[in-house]
C-alpha positions as CSV (number, residue, x, y, z in Angstrom):
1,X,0.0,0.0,0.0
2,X,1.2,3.8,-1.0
3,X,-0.4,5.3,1.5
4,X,-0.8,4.1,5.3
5,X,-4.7,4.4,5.1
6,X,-5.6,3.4,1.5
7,X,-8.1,1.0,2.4
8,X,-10.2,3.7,3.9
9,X,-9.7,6.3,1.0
10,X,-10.8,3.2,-1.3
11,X,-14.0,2.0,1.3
12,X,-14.7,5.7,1.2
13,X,-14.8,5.7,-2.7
14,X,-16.6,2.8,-3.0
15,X,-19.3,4.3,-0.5
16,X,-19.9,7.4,-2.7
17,X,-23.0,8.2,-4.4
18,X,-22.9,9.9,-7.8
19,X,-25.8,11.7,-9.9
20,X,-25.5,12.2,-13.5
21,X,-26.6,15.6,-15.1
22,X,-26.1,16.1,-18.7
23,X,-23.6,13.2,-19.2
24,X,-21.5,14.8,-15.8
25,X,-21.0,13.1,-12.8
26,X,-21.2,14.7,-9.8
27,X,-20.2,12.9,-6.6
28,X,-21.9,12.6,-3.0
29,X,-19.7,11.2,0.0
30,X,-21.1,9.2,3.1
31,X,-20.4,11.2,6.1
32,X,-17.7,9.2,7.7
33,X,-16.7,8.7,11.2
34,X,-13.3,6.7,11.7
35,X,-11.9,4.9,14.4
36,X,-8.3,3.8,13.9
37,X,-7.1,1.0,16.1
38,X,-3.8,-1.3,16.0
39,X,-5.2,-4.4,16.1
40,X,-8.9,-5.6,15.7
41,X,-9.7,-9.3,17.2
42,X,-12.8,-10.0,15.8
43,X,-14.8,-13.3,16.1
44,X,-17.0,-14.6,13.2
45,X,-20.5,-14.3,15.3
46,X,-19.5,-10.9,15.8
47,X,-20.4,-9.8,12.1
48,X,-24.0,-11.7,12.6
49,X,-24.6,-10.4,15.9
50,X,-24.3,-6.6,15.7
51,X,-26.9,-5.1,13.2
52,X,-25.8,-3.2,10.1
53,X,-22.2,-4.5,10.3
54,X,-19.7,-5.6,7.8
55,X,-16.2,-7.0,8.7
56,X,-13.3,-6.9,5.7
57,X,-10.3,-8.8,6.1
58,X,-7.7,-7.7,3.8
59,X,-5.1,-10.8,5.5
60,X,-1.9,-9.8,5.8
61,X,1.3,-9.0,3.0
62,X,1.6,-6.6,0.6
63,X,-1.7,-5.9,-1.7
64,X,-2.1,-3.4,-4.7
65,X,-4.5,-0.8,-4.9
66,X,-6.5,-3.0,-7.6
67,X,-6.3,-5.9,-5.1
68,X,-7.4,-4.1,-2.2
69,X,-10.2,-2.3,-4.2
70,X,-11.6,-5.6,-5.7
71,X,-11.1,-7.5,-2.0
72,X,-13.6,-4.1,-0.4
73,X,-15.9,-4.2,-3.7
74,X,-16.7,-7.6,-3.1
75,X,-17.2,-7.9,0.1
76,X,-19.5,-4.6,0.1
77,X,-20.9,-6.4,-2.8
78,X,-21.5,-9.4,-1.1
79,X,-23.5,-7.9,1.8
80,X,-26.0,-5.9,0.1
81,X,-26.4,-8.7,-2.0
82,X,-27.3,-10.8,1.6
83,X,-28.7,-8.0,3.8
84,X,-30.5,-5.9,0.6
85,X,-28.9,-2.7,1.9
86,X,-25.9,-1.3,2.8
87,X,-23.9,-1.7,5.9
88,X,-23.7,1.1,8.6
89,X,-20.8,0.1,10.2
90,X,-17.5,-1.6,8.3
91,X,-14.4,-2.8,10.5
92,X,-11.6,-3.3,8.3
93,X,-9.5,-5.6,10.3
94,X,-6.1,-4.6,11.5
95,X,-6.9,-0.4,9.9
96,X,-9.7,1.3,11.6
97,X,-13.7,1.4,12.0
98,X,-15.9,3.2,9.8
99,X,-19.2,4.1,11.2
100,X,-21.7,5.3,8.6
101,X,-23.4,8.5,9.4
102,X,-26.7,9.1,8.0
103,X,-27.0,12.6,7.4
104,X,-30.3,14.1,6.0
105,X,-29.3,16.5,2.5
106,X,-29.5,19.6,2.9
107,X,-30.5,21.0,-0.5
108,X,-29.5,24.4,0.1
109,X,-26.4,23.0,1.2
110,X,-23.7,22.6,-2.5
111,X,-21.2,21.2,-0.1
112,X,-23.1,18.4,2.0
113,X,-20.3,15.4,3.5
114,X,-17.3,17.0,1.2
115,X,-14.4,17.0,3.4
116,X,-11.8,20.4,2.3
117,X,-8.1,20.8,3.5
118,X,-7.6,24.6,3.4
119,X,-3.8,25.6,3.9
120,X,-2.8,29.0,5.7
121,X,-6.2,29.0,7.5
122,X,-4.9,31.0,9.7
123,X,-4.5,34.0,7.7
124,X,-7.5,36.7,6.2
125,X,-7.8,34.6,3.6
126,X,-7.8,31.1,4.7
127,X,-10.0,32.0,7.4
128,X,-12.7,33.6,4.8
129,X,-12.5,30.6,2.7
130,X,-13.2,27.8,5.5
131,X,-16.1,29.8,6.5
132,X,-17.9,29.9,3.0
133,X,-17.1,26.1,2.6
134,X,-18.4,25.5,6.0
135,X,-21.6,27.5,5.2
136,X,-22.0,25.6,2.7
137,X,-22.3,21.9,4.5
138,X,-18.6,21.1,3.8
139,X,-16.2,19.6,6.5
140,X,-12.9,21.4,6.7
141,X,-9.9,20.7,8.5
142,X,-8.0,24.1,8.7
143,X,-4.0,23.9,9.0
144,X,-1.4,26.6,9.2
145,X,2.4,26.6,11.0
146,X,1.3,28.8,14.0
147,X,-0.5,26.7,15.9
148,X,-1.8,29.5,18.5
149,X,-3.5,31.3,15.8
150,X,-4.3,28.4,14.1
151,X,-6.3,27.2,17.1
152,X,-7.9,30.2,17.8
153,X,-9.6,30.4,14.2
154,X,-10.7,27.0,14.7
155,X,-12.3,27.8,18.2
156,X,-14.2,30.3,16.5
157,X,-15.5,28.3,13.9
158,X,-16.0,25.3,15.3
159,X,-18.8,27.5,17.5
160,X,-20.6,28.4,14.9
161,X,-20.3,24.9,12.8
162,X,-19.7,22.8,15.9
163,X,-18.2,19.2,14.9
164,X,-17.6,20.4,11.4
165,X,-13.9,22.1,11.7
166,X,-10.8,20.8,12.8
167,X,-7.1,22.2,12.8
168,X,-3.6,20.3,12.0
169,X,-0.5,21.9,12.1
170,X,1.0,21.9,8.9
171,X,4.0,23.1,7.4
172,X,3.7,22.9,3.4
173,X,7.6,23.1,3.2
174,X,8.2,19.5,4.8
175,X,6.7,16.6,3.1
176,X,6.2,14.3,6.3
177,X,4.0,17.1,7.8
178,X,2.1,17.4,4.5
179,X,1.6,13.8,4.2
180,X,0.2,13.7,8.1
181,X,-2.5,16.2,7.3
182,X,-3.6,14.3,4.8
183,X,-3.5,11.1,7.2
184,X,-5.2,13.3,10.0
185,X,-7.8,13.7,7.8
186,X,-8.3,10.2,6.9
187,X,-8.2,9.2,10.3
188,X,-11.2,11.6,10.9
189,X,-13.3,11.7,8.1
190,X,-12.2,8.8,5.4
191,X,-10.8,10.9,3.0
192,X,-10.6,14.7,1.2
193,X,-12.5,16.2,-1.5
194,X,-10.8,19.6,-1.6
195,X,-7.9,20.9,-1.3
196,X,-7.1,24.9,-1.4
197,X,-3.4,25.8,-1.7
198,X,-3.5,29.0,0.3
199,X,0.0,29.3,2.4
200,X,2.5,31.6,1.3
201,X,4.5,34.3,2.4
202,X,5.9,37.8,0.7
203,X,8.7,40.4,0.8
204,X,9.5,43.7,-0.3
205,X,13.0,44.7,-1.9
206,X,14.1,46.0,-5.1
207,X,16.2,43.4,-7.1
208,X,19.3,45.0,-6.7
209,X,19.0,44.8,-2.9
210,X,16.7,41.5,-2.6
211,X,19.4,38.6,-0.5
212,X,19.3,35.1,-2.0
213,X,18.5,33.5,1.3
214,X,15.2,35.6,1.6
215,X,14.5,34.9,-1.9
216,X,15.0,31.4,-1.4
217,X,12.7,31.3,1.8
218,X,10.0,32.5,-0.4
219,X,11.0,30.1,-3.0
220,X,10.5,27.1,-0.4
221,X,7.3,27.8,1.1
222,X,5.2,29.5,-2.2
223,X,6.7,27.0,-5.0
224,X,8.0,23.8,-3.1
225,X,5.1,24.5,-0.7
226,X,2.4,24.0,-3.4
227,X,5.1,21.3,-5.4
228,X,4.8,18.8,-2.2
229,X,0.8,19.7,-1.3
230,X,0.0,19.4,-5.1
231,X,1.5,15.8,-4.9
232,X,0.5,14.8,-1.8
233,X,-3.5,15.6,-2.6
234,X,-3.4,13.7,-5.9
235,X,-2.3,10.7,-4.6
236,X,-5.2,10.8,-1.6
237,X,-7.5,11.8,-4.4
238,X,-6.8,9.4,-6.9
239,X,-7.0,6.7,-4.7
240,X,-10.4,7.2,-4.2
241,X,-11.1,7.2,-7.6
242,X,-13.9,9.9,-7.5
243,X,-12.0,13.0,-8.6
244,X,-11.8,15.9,-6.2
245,X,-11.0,19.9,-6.6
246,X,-7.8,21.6,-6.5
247,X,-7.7,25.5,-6.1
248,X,-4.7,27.3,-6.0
249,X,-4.8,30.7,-3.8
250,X,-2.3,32.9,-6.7
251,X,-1.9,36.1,-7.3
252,X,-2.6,39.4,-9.6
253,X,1.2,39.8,-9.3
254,X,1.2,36.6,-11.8
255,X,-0.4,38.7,-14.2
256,X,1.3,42.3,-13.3
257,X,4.4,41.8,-11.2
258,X,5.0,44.8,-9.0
259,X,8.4,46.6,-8.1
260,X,9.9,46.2,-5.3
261,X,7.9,42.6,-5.0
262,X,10.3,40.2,-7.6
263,X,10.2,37.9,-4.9
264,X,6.7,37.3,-4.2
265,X,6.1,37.7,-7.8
266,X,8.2,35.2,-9.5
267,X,7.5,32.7,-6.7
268,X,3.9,32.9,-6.8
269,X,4.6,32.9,-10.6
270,X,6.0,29.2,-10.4
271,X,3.2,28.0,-8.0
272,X,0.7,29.6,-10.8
273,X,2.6,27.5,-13.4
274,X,2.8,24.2,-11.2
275,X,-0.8,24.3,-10.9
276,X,-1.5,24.4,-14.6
277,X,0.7,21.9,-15.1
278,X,-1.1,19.9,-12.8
279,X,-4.6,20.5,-14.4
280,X,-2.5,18.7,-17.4
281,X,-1.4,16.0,-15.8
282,X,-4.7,15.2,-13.3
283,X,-7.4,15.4,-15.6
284,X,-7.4,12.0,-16.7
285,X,-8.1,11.2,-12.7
286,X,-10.9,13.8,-12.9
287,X,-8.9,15.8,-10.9
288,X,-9.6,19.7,-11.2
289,X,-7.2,22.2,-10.8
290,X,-8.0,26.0,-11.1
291,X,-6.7,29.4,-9.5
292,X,-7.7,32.7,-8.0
293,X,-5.7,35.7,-8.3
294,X,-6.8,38.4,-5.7
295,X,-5.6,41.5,-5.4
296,X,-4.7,42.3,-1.9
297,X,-7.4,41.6,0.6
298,X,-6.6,43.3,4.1
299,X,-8.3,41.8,6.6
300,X,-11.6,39.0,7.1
301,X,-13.7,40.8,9.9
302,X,-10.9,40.9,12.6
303,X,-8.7,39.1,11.3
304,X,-5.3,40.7,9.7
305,X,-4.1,39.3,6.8
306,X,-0.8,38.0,8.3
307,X,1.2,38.6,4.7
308,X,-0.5,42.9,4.7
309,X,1.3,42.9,8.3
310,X,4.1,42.0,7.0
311,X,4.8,43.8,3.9
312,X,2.4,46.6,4.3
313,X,4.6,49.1,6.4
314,X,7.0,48.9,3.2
315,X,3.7,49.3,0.7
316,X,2.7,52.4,2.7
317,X,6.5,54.0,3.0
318,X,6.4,53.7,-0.9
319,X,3.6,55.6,-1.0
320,X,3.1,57.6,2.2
321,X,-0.1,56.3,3.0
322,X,-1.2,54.7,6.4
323,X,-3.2,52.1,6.6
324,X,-6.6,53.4,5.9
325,X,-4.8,54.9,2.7
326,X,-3.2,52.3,1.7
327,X,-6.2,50.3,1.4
328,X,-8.1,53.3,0.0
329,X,-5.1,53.3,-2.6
330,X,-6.0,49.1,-3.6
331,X,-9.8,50.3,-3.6
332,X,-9.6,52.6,-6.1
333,X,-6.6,51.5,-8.7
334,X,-9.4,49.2,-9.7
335,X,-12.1,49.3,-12.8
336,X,-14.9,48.9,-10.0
337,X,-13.8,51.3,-7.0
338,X,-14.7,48.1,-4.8
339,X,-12.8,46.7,-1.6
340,X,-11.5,43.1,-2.2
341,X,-12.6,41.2,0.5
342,X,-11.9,37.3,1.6
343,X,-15.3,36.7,1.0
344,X,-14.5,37.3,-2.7
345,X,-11.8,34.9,-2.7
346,X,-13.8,32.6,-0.6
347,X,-16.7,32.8,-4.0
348,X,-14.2,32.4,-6.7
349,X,-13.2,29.2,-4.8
350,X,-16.9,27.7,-4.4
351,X,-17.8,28.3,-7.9
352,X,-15.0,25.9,-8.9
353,X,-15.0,23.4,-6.1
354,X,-19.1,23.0,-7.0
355,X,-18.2,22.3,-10.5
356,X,-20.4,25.0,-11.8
357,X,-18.7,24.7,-15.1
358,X,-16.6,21.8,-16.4
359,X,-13.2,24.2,-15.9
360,X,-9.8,23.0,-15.4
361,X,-6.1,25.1,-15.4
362,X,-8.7,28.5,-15.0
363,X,-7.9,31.4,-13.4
364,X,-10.9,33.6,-11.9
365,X,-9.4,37.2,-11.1
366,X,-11.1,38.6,-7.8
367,X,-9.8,42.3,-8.2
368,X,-12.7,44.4,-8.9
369,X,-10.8,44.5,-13.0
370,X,-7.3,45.5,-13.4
371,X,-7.1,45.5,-16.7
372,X,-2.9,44.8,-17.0
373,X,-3.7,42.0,-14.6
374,X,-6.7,40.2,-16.3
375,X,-5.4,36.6,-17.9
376,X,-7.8,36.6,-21.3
């Protein structure tokens, strides 16, 4: 097995409903709840005794993902086939339990059961984009390297959508703690559906002064960052074999680079062109992969935008503004006169992720139309 809880992303593949409209599929997961254990000892008049119950044993040694796919099929197969419906509770011996929660749809709900990993949560942002997926009915597990902030967000949230928001501390630069979000996940919910690349960081310096090892920390967390969670949410999506979403957080600096911002430019420039190339290469998996390129959103409600704290002092020496004019200044550069907010962002990102058009390696500017920054 690739990946430490395969069976579970397969079971929870296997599990999903799908609708057909106009020759697309769309999918519809089982709300999931998992209990991983080391060891299972499970007696034969166990299975016949507990209602709703299914027990898979996978046996022991190395198995394929076809092997372990056709071995679950079957045996889901063979139940409904017995029982004439589906189990509500599957122990797959030696992995985990998987309870089967029956959840009544919520029409209004475009989101119901899907299960989003949003990185940078902690940020204006991140924070604006788990909220409109958890409006939505979606199930989000929000990670970010600062796990104070990171916590408080999720406190927040979790009391408005209790039991529907988690937190993982991530950091996209290291692929072990990549792969354990995904695996935290898993262990949680049985698998994601979404997955937004939001984390990156900035800098302001002119070329001639900009030092290698500051460009090079941007390097590793905006283009190795999304390089390693890029990979990492492929292979959790494909093997679950029912597609899944991909939205890349960019930039308008893609489009129009700024002075004094090479850094943050060109690096958000290769995580831009990493994510086309993986619209190329996913497709086939019906994988999506699509971007949004704000311009510079300053805040969601309270909450600073951790990258404007950081670079904004420069932005408003450039320009002698403070604060209020600074963002004044972003407001009215654009076509529109309109502040860009992380409810925007959070928009741009739902109308992809609920597959309102069949769109792949798109780009949806949210920057009220700069017209040097528009990719048509």
């Amino acid at each position: 097995m690739d990946l430490p809880f395969e069976p579970i992303l397969i079971l929870r593949g296997l599990l999903t409903k799908k609708t057909e409209i106009e020759e697309e599929i769309f999918y519809h997961p089982e709300r999931m709840e998992i209990d991983v254990q080391n060891t299972f000892e499970i007696e034969t008049e166990v299975q016949s005794s507990e209602s709703g119950l299914l027990v898979i044993d996978l046996a022991y040694g190395e198995h394929t993902n076809t092997e372990i796919t056709e071995r679950i099929k079957h045996s889901l197969d063979h139940y409904k086939r017995i029982k004439g419906e589906e189990p509500n509770k599957i122990i797959i011996k030696d992995i985990a339990s998987v309870t089967i929660k029956k959840i009544i749809l919520n029409r209004s709900q475009l989101l119901q059961n899907k299960v989003a990993l949003v990185t940078g949560s902690a940020g204006a942002i991140g924070y604006g984009i788990c909220k409109r997926l958890l409006e939505e009915g979606c199930l989000v597990m929000m990670s970010d390297i600062m796990p104070d902030k990171l916590n408080q967000v999720v406190s927040e949230l979790d009391n408005d959508f209790p039991g529907k928001v988690r937190g993982v501390q991530m950091d996209v630069t290291e692929k072990e703690s990549v792969r354990n979000a995904f695996d935290q996940i898993t262990r949680l919910w049985g698998g994601t559906d979404i997955v937004v690349i939001n984390a990156g960081i900035a800098l302001v310096a002119s070329l001639i002064n900009l030092d290698l090892k500051d460009f090079q920390r941007l390097e590793k967390v905006n283009v190795e960052g999304t390089l390693l969670t890029l990979s990492e949410a492929a292979r959790n999506l494909i093997a679950q074999n029912i597609g899944g979403d991909i939205v890349l957080i960019s930039t308008k600096n893609v489009f129009a680079p700024g002075a004094n911002f090479g850094a943050y430019s060109a690096t958000k420039t290769a995580s831009h062109q990493l994510a086309r190339i993986a619209s190329l290469e996913f497709a086939e998996y019906n994988i999506r992969v699509n971007m949004v390129s704000p311009d510079g959103v300053f805040s969601a409600g309270h909450h600073k935008s951790g990258l404007w704290q950081e670079i904004g002092p420069g932005r408003m020496k450039a320009r002698g503004l403070d604060e209020k004019g600074l963002e004044d200044y972003y407001k009215n550069r654009n076509l529109l006169k309109t502040k860009i907010t992380a409810r925007h962002v959070a928009n741009a990102v739902l109308f992809f992720v609920t597959r309102q058009t069949p769109s792949t390696g798109a780009t949806i500017p949210v920057d009220g139309g700069l017209p040097d920054a528009t990719p048509r």
